[in-house]
N, C-alpha and C positions, 0 to 999 in steps of 0.2 A: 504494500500500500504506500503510496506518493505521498509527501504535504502537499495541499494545494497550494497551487503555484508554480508549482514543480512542472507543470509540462509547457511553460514558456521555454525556450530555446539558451542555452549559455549568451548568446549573443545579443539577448536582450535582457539580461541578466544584470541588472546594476553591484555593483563591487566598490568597497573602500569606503571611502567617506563619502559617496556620492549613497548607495548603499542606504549607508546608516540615516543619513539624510532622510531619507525615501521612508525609514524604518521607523524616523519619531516623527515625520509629518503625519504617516499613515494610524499610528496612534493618538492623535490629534484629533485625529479625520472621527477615526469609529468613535473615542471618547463623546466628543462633541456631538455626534448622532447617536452613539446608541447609548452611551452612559457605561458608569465602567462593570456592572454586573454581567452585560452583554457582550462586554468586547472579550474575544478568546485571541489567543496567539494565531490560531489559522488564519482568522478575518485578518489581523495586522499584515502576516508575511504575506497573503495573497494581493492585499493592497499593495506591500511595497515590490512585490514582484519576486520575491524569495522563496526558502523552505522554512518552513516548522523551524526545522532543526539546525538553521541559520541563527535563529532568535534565542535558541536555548542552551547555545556554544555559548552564549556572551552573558544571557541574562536567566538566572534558576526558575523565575516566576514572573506572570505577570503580574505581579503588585512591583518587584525588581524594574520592570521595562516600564510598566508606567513613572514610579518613579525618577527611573533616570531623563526616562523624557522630559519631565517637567524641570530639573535639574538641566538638563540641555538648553533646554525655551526661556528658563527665565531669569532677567540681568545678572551676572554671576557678581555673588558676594566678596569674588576672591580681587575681581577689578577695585584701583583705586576710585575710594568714594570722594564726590564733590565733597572740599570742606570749605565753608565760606567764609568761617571766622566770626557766625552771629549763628543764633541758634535759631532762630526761627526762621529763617534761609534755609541751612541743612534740614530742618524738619519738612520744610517744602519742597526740597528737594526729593529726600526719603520716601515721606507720604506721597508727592505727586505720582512720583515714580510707580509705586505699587499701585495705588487706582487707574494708572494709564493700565499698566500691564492686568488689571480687573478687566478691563473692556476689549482686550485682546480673545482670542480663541483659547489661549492657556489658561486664560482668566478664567474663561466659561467652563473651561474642562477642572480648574482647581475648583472651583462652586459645584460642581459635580460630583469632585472626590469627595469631600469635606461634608457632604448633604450623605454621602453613603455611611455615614459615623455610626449608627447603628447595627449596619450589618455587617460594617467591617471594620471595627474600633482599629486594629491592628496598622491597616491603611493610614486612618486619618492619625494619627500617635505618630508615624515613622513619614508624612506630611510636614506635621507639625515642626516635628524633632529636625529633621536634616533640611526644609524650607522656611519655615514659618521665623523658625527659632532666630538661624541666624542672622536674618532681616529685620528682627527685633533689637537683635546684638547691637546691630548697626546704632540704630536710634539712642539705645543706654549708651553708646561710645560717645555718640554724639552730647548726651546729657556731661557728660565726662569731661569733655572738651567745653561743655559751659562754665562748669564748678569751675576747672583749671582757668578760666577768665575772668570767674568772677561775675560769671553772668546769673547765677544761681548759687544757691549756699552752698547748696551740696549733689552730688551724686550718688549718695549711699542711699538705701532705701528706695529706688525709682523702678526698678526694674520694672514690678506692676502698674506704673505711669508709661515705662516705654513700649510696652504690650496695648496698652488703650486704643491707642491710632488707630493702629493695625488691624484691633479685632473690631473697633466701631465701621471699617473701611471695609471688612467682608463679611459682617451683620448685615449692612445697607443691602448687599448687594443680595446674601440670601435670601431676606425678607422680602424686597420689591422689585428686586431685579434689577435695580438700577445702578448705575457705577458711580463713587461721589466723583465731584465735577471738582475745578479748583478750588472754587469759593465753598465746598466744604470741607474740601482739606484744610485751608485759612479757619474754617468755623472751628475745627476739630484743635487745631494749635490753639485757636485764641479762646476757646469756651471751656475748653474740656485738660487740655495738656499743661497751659499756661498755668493755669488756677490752683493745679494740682500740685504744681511743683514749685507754687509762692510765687511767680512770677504774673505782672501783670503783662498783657498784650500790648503790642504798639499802639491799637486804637482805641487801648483804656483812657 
C-alpha cells in the first residue's frame, strides 16, 4: 500500500526547502479549512505532493508538524527585537506585532488550536509553553529595560502584567472574531498595562 501522493512522478516531486515549504503551507491550508481534529498527515503530504512517510522521517506526530509549523510562520523570537528606549513604543511595537500576525492565516489557524483546549489540553500547554510563552518573555524584558530607566519602579513582580496584553489580544479574537486594531492595542497599554504597573499613560 502507497501514501497518497505517492503516485505523482519523482519529477514532480518537490525536495529541500522548496519541499518543506510546500509541507507547512499545506498544513496551513487543511488547519485553516478543516481544523486541526481533521487534518491527518495523509491530507498534508498529498497537499504538499509527498509521502506519508516523508513527514514522519522528520516529524513523530502530528501535534510535532503542527507545531513546528507555527514555529516556522510566526516572527521568530530569536531575531533582534525593536528596542526604542521608551516603553510604550516597544509595547506597540510587541503588541502590534502579535495582533497583525492575529489577522494573518496563522493567526486563524492558532485561534483554532487554542479553541481545541478541551480535547487536546496537551496541544494547547506545548502552544503555550514553546509560542505563547516566549513572546510574553519579550514584553517582561521589555518591562526590565523600563525599571533599568527609571521609567517604572520596578520589574519584579510583572510577569502576570506582561501576560495581560497578550491574553486580552487572543480573548478578542476568540470571543468575536475580531482582530484588535491599533487603537486597541494603545487602549490595552494605556487602560489596562499602564495602570497596573503604576504608570500613568501619555494621555493621562
Amino acid at each position: 500500500m502507497t501514501d497518497i501522493g505517492t503516485s505523482r512522478s519523482a519529477q514532480t516531486r518537490r525536495r529541500g526547502r522548496e519541499l518543506e515549504e510546500a509541507i507547512y503551507a499545506a498544513v496551513v491550508s487543511e488547519l485553516a479549512e478543516r481544523g486541526y481534529e481533521s487534518v491527518t498527515m495523509e491530507r498534508v503530504a498529498a497537499a504538499a505532493g509527498t509521502g506519508k512517510s516523508v513527514l514522519y522521517r522528520r516529524w513523530k506526530s502530528k501535534q510535532d508538524l503542527v507545531l513546528d509549523t507555527l514555529h516556522h510562520a510566526l516572527p521568530s523570537t530569536a531575531q533582534r527585537v525593536v528596542q526604542t528606549g521608551d516603553l510604550r513604543s516597544d509595547l506597540l511595537f510587541l503588541l502590534g506585532r502579535m495582533a497583525r500576525v492575529m489577522q494573518t492565516p496563522v493567526g486563524r489557524v492558532m485561534r483554532s488550536v487554542i479553541a481545541e483546549g478541551d480535547r487536546h489540553p496537551r496541544l494547547v500547554q506545548a502552544v503555550d509553553a514553546s509560542l505563547v510563552q516566549p513572546r510574553i518573555q519579550l514584553i517582561h524584558d521589555a518591562f526590565i529595560r523600563a525599571a533599568e530607566r527609571g521609567e517604572i519602579a520596578t520589574a519584579e513582580g510583572t510577569w502576570l502584567i506582561a501576560r495581560t496584553g497578550p491574553a486580552l489580544i487572543i480573548q478578542e479574537l476568540l470571543l468575536t472574531g475580531r482582530p484588535t486594531d491599533e487603537a486597541g492595542v494603545a487602549d490595552i497599554i494605556d487602560r489596562v498595562v499602564f495602570p497596573a504597573l503604576g504608570r500613568c499613560s501619555p494621555a493621562s
